[in-house]
C-alpha positions, 0 to 999 in steps of 0.5 A: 261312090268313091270315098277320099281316104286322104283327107286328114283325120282332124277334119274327119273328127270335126266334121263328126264333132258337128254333126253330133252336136246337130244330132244331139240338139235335134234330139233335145229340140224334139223333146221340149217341142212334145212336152206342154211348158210349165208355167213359172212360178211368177205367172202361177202367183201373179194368176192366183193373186188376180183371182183374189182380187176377183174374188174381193170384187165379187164379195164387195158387189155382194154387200152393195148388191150391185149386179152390174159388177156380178154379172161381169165376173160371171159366165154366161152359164153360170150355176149356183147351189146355196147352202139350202139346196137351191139351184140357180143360174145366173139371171136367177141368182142377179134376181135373188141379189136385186130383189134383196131376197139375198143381202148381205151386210157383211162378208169376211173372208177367214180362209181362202185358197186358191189352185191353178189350173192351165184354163180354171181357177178353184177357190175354197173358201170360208168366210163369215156371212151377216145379212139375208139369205131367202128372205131369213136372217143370217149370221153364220160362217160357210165354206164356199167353192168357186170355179172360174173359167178363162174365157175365149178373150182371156179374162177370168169369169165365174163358171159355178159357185156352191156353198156349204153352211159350217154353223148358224142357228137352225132357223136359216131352214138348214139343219145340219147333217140331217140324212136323206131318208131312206127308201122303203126297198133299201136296207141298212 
């Protein structure tokens, strides 16, 4: 191969400006491409305030006991763990709810936060609880932990909840921070 050595030095500079400039874009075009995009700010809200929103239906559903709304806003596998201990799925749960072993009366939300996540949703909440909780009189404040997915379609549902009671009379079957009892072969 032969190189012209008469070609002017000005457009030997500006053929070497072009290809550094298609280099160096090369270069940033690869570096965005293998990192994952982060979500706006705006999108990360707008999100979040759906999920409030979700949240609202489902405590609404609950003081009406309507389960026909519940059963939208929950997965196919869904579980839940009350405040006593009892673990339910989600036939068992719309069961509780049609029954009216569980009604509720009244439920207010004191505190709600919500984390985003790329496919979740976690919501920490607590809220005050007037109604019926296993067929007992309840009026007592919980803490609360939802954890929705976002199905195949997009739309948000209710993977699992569990609940934490934080104070209420001792006749609700719970009493509060007794341990678990030992075993003989443990020691203390």
């Amino acid at each position: 191969m032969h190189w012209r050595m008469d070609i002017p030095f000005r457009y030997t500079r500006a053929v070497a400006a072009v290809l550094c400039l298609l280099l160096c874009g090369s270069v940033v075009l690869n570096a965005c491409a293998d990192k994952p995009a982060k979500p706006k700010k705006e999108n990360r809200r707008a999100e979040s305030h759906q999920i409030e929103l979700l949240e609202q239906s489902w405590l609404q559903a609950l003081t009406k006991s309507d389960t026909t709304v519940l059963e939208k806003l929950m997965s196919d596998d869904f579980l839940a763990i009350s405040a006593n201990g009892t673990l339910s799925d989600k036939q068992q749960y719309l069961q509780r709810v049609t029954s009216g072993i569980n009604s509720f009366r009244s439920i207010d939300v004191m505190d709600i936060k919500v984390r985003m996540q790329p496919s979740a949703a976690v919501v920490v909440s607590q809220v005050r609880v007037l109604g019926q909780l296993d067929s007992h009189p309840v009026n007592a404040v919980f803490r609360y932990t939802k954890v929705y997915g976002r199905a195949a379609n997009g739309q948000w549902r209710v993977l699992n909840l569990e609940a934490t009671r934080v104070s209420g009379p001792d006749e609700m079957g719970m009493h509060r921070g007794t341990p678990l009892s030992m075993r003989p072969n443990q020691e203390h």
